[in-house]
C-alpha positions in Angstrom: -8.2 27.8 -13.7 -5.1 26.2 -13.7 -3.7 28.7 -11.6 -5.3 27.5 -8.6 -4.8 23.8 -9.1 -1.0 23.4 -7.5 -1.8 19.7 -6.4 0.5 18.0 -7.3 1.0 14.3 -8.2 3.5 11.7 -9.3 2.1 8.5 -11.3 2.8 5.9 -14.1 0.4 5.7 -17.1 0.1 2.0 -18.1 3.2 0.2 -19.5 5.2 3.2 -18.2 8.8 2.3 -17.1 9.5 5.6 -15.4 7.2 8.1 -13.4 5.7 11.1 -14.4 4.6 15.0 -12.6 1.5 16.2 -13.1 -1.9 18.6 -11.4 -4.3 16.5 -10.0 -7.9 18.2 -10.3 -9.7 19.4 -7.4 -11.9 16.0 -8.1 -9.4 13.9 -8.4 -11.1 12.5 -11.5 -8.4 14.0 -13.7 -4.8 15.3 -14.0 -3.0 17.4 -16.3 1.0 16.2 -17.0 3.6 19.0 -15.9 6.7 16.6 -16.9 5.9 16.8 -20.6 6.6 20.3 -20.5 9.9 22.0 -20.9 12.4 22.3 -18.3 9.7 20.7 -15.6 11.2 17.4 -14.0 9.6 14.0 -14.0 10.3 13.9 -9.8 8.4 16.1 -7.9 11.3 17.0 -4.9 12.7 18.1 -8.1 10.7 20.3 -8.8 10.4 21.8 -5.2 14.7 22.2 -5.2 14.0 24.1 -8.5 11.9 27.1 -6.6 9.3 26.7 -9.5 7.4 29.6 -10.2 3.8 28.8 -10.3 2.4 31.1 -12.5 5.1 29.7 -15.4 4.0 26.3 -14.4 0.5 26.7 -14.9 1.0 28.4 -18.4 3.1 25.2 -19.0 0.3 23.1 -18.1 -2.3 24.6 -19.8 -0.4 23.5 -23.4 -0.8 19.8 -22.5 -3.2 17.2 -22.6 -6.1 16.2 -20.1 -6.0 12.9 -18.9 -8.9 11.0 -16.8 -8.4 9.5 -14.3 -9.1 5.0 -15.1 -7.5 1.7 -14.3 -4.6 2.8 -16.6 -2.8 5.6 -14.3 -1.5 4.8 -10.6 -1.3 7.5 -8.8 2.3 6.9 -6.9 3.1 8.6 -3.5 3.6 12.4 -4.0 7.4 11.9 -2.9 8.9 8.6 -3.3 12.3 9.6 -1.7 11.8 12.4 0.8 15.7 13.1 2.4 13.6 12.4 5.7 10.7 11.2 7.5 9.9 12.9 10.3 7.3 12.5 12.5 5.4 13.8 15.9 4.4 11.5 18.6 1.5 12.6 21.1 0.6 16.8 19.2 -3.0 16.2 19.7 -4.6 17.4 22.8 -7.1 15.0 22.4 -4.9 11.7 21.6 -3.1 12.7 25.1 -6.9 12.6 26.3 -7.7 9.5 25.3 -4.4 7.8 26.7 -4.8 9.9 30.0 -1.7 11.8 29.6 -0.6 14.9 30.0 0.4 17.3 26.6 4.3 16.2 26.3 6.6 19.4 28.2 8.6 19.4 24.2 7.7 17.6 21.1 8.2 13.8 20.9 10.5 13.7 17.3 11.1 10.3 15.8 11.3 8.9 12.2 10.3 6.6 9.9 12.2 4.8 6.5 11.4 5.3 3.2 10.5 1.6 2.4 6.9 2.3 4.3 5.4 4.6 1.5 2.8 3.6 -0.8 0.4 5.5 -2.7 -3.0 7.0 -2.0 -4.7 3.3 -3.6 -2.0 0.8 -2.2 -2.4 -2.0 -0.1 -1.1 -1.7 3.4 0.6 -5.3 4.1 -0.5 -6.7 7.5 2.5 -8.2 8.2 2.6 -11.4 10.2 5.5 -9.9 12.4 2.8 -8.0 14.8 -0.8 -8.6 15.5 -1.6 -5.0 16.6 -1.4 -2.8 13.2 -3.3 0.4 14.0 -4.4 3.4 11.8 -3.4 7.4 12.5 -4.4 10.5 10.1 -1.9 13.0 9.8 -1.1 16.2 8.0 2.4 16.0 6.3 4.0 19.0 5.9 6.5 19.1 2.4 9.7 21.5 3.1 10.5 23.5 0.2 13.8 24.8 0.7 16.8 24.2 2.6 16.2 25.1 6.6 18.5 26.0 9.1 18.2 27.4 12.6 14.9 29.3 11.1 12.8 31.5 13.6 9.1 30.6 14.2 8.3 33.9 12.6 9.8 32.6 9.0 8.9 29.0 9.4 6.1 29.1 6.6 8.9 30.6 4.2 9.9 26.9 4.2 7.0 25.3 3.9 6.1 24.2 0.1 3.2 22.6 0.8 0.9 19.9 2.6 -0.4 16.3 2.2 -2.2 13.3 3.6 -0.6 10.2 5.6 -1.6 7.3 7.7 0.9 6.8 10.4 0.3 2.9 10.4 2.1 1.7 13.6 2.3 -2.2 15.0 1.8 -1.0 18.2 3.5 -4.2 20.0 6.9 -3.2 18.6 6.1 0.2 19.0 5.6 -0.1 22.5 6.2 -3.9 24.3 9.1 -4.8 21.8 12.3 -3.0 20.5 13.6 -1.6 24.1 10.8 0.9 23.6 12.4 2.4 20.7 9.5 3.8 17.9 11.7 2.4 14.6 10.4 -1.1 13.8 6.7 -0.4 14.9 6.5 2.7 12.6 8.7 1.5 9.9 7.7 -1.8 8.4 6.8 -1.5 4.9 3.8 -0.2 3.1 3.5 1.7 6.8 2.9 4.9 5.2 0.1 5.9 2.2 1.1 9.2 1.3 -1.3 11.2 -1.3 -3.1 11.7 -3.2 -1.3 15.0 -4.2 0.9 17.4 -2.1 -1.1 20.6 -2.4 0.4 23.7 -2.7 0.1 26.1 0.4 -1.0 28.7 -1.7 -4.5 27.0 -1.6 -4.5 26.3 2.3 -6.4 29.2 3.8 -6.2 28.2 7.5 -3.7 24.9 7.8 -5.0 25.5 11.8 -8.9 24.7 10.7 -8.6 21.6 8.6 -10.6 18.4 9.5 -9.3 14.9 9.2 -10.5 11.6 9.8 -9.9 7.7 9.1 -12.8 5.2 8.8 -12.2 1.7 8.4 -14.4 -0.4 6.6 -16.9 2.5 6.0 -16.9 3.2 9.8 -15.5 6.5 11.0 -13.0 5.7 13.8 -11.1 9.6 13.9 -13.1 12.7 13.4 -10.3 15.4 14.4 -9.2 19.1 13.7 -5.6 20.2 13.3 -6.4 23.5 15.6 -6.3 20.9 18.2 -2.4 20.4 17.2 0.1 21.2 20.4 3.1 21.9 18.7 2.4 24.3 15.3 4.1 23.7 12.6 5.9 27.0 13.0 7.3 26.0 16.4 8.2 22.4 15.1 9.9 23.9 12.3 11.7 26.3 14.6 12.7 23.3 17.2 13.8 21.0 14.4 16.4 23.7 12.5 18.5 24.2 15.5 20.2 21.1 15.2 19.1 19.2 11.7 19.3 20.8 8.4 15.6 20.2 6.4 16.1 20.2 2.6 13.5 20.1 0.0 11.0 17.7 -0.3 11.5 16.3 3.0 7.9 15.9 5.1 7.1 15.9 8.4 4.1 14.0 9.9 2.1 16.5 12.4 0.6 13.7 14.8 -3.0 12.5 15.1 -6.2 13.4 16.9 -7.9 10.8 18.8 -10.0 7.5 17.7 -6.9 5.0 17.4 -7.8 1.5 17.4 -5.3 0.7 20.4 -6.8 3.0 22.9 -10.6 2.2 22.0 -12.3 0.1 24.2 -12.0 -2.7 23.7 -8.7 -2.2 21.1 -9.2 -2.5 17.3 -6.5 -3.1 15.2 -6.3 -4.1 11.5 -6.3 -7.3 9.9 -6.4 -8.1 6.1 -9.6 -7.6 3.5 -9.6 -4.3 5.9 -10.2 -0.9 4.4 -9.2 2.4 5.2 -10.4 5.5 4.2 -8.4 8.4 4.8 -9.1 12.3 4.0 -8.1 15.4 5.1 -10.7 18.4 3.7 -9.3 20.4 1.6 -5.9 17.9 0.5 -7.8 14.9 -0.8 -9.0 11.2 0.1 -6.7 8.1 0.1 -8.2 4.4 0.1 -5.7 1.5 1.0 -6.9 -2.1 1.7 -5.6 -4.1 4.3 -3.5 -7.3 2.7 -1.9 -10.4 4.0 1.8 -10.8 3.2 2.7 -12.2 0.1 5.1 -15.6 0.6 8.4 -16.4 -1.4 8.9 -19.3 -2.5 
């Protein structure tokens, strides 16, 4: 039933000059386009600023055409221009583990640019500036409508829904370069696959009791829980709306559990012809290979 398949997508059909909406299946073998129908916009943030009632949208969807999943449609990031990126340093007890550091007394907020997203099949670029490019899993929370000052008890009144992410991080700029600011080693492009769908909350049971892990080249390297997150969305939410206005479609990254390549022993980090696999139950599965820069002329 259509109803219950609010994952939605953004992608280009081959030879397509300008992207389309659409329901992803719960497969991810198919999808169904929502911006053929009337009134539904070809840009999912959008959509979310509309307030879309889903029920409407699924009657819309079930009046248009199938399409399967081939060579011919690229899935694009869910959001291609979120207002902002924010993200959540250190929100997994066991990441603080693993570094041997305490759980941080407040969340550690910092950002990332819009130029690091790619879609769920991308290619992350390795780029030549840093020779320690690690991996991170994260659940990205997608704001759904305009937030401010809102108490923890109404914070998932603003939630829209929830998707997948790598935090990819050159951890040399993130932490030996820079002055020790986060921005360069978090926002070099491509440093962000997003996807494959953002997934309506309606269809998250428990977002406290979802696992997600990364492997890389078929081996697992993060095997995590998001119960294990420090700061709840609710709270971050709550923290965030004091002093910065969220608006629709803008995502924040929750943090990551443990099994990064820079604290494993000795450190991994990634290199090109790599592969990473990402998933998060429930949300979906993103594959992105590892690529060397291309060179201009």
């Amino acid at each position: 039933m259509l109803a219950a398949r609010m994952r939605f997508v953004q992608y280009l059909r081959k030879g397509d000059l300008a992207k389309r909406l659409g329901l992803l299946a719960d497969d991810q073998k198919s999808l169904v386009e929502l911006s053929g129908a009337e009134g539904v916009p070809c840009d999912l943030k959008a959509l979310i600023a509309q307030n879309p009632n889903l029920e409407e949208l699924a009657q819309k969807a079930q009046k248009q055409p199938k399409l399967t999943l081939n060579d011919d449609v690229t899935l694009l990031p869910p959001l291609t221009e979120p207002g902002k990126i924010i993200c959540i340093g250190l929100n997994y007890q066991d990441h603080c583990d693993e570094q041997n550091k305490p759980a941080p007394k407040e969340p550690m907020f910092f950002s990332k640019y819009n130029n690091t997203l790619v879609g769920p099949t991308d290619n992350v670029i390795a780029h030549t500036a840093s020779d320690k490019i690690d991996w991170e899993v994260e659940l990205v929370v997608v704001i759904g409508k305009v937030a401010r000052q809102v108490p923890k008890e109404k914070a998932f009144d603003y939630v829209f829904g929830y998707s997948v992410a790598q935090d990819i991080s050159a951890r040399d700029w993130q932490k030996e370069r820079n002055g020790g600011q986060f921005l360069l080693g978090k926002s070099m492009d491509t440093f962000c696959p997003l996807g494959p769908a953002v997934v309506h909350k309606s269809l998250v049971k428990n977002v406290y009791d979802l696992p997600l892990k990364t492997w890389i080249n078929g081996v697992e390297k993060q095997n995590g829980n998001t119960g294990n997150m420090i700061y709840k969305i609710d709270d971050v939410i709550n923290r965030l709306t004091q002093s910065i206005t969220l608006l629709p479609g803008d995502i924040i990254l929750t943090g990551t559990p443990k099994g990064v390549g820079m604290h494993r022993s000795p450190p991994e980090y990634l290199k090109a012809g790599d592969v990473i696999k990402t998933e998060i139950v429930g949300l979906g599965t993103m594959t992105n290979q590892v690529v060397a820069p291309c060179t201009s002329n």
